[in-house]
N, C-alpha and C positions, 0 to 999 in steps of 0.2 A: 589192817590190824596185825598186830606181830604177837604169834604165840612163841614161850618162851620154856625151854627144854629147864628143868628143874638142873642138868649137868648144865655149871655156867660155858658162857661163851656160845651157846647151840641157840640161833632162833630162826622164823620163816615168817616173810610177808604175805600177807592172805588178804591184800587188797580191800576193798571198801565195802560193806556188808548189804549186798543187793539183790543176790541168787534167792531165786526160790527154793523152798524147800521140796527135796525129794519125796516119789512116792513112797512111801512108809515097807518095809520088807517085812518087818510082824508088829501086827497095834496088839498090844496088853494096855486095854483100855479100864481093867475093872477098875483097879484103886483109884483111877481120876473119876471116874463115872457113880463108884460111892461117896469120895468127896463133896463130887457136886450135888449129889442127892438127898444127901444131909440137910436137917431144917435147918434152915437160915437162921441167924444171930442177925438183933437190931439194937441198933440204938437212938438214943435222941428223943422224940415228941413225936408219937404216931400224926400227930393233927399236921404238924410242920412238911414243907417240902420233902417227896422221896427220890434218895439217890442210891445206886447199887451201887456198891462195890465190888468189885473184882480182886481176888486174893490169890496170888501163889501157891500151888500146891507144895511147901517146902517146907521145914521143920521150923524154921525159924520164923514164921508168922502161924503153922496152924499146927496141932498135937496130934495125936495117932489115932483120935477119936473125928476128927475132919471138925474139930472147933478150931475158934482162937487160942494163939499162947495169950497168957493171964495179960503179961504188960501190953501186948497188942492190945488187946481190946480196951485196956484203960486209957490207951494213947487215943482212940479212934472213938471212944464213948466220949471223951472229951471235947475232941473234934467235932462229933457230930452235935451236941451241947452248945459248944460257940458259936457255931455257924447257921445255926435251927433249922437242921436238916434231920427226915428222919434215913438214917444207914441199912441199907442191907445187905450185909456181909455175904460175897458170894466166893467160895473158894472153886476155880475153875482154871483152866486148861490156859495155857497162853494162845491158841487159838481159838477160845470162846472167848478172849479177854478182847483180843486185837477184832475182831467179827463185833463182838456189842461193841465198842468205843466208837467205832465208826458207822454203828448206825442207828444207835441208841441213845436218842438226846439226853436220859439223867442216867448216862453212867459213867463209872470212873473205875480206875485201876491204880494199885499201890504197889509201888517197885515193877513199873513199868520200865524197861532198857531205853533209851533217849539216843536212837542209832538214826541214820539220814532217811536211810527208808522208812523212818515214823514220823519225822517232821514236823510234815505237815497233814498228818493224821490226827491231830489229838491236841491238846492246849494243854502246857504243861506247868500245873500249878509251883512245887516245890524239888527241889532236890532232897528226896530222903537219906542218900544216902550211894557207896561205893563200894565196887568187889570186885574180884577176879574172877574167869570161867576156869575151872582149872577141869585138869585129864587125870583121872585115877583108876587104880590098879590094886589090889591087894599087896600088902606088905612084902610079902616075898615074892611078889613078880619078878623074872628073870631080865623082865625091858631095860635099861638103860642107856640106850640108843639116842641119837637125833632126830628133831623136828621130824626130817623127812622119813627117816625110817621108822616113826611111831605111825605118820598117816600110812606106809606104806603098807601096815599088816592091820590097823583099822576096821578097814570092810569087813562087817557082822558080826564084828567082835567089840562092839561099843554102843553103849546105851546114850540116850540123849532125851533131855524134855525137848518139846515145841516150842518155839521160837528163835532166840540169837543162836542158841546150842544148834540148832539143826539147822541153821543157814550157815554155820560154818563149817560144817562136815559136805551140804551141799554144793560149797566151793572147787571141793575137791572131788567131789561127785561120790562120796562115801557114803555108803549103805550101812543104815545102822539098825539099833532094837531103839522104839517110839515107846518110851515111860515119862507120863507124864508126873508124877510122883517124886519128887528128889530123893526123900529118904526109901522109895521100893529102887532106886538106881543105885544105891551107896548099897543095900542089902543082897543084890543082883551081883554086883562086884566082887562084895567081902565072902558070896555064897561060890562062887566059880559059876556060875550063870552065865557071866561076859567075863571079858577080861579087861576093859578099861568103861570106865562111865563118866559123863560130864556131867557136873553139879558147879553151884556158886559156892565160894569158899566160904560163905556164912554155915554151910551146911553141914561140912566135913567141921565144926567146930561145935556145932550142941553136940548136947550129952551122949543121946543117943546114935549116933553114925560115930563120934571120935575113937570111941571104944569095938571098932572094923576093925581097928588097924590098918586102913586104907594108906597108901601113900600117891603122894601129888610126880607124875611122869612130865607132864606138860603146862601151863599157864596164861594165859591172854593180861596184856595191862590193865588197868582195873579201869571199868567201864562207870557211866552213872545210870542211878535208879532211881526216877520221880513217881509225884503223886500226880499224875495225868487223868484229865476226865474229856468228853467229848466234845466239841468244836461247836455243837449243837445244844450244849448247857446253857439253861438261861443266866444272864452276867452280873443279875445280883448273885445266883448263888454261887458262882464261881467267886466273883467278892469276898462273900463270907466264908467259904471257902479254904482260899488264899488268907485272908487275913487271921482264920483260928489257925491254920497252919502252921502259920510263921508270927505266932505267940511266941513269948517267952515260956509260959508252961506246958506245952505243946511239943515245943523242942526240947524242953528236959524228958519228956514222958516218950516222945519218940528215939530217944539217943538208950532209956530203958526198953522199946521195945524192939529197936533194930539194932541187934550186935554190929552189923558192917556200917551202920551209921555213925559209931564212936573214929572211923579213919578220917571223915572230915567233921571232927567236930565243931570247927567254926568253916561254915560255906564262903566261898568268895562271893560277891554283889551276881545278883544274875541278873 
């Protein structure tokens, strides 16, 4: 994967995304661990099949309260409607997400990353959507350096969620701060806590994080994010599924509730 120096002309190959993640240098586990402790949101037919879901801790699917944003869950109250499934909404950590998917026959996860080392983990119903990893810094960071010289000062000076974000820093063997939380990473930045933090660029663009004043140091090409469920889901509901998904009113309601889903607004054939 080739991350990309916001100065043009500056970029660095960072090979096929396989490394395990490093051991953690400080967990700030509350804000994920209130998140997930939060009652659950449902939808659909209690009587109907139960399937979790798995939700992003990031501003652009959940609010500051650890619920759904509004058009989320009209996307996903639909979904679960078409498909006669009953939902429940679990917003978690991307290593509780990737841990249930693979051993948890009804569950599923939305804006899962679709990288080699998840292949053949997971059945991957739709493409919701596409985004950049980008590398941020507060507004008057003094950085404007290259690729190389931004990893080269790095080390415990950069926040990161679990999963794609911190298998790329463990490429280079960089020690980072473990925030599962997007918007506590973008407020850790904008606060002088760290000095650079990785987020999806959906995030640096709600309301609340744009108004940092963060600015973008570094960038990844833009990656895809499906609605993936377990390999062990039984195949009607996967069926039903796949087919409320990729509705016509489905898609208009998910392109309102995922801002980085309006960059492909029409998907190629998958």
């Amino acid at each position: 994967m080739v991350i990309k120096n916001r100065k043009p002309g500056l970029a660095a190959r960072w090979g096929v995304l396989t490394a395990a993640c490093l051991a953690l240098c400080l967990v700030t586990a509350l804000n994920v661990a209130g998140a997930e402790q939060e009652m659950a949101e449902y939808f659909g037919n209690p009587e109907s099949a139960k399937v979790t879901l798995a939700v992003p801790i990031m501003p652009t699917f959940i609010d500051n309260r650890a619920r759904l944003q509004p058009a989320m869950a009209s996307w996903l109250a639909h979904v679960a409607e078409q498909a006669s499934v009953y939902l429940e909404i679990q917003p978690s950590s991307f290593d509780r997400r990737a841990a249930d998917i693979s051993r948890r026959p009804n569950h599923c996860v939305v804006g899962y990353d679709r990288v080699p080392s998840r292949e053949a983990g997971a059945l991957w119903l739709t493409r919701i959507g596409q985004d950049r990893i980008l590398f941020v810094a507060r507004g008057n960071d003094s950085f404007y350096g290259d690729i190389d010289a931004l990893m080269s000062i790095l080390p415990d000076q950069v926040a990161a969620p679990s999963g794609i974000y911190r298998e790329l820093l463990a490429l280079r063997d960089i020690p980072h701060v473990a925030v599962d939380d997007q918007r506590s990473v973008a407020r850790m930045v904008a606060a002088g806590r760290v000095r650079f933090g990785m987020l999806i660029g959906a995030t640096l663009e709600t309301p609340d994080v744009k108004g940092m004043g963060l600015r973008i140091v570094a960038e990844t090409p833009p990656l895809d994010f499906w609605f993936a469920c377990s390999r062990n889901l039984p195949p009607d509901i996967v069926d039903r599924l796949t087919t409320a998904l990729k509705s016509e009113e489905a898609e208009k309601l998910r392109m309102l509730a995922i801002p980085f889903s309006t960059r492909l607004a029409k998907f190629p054939a998958e």
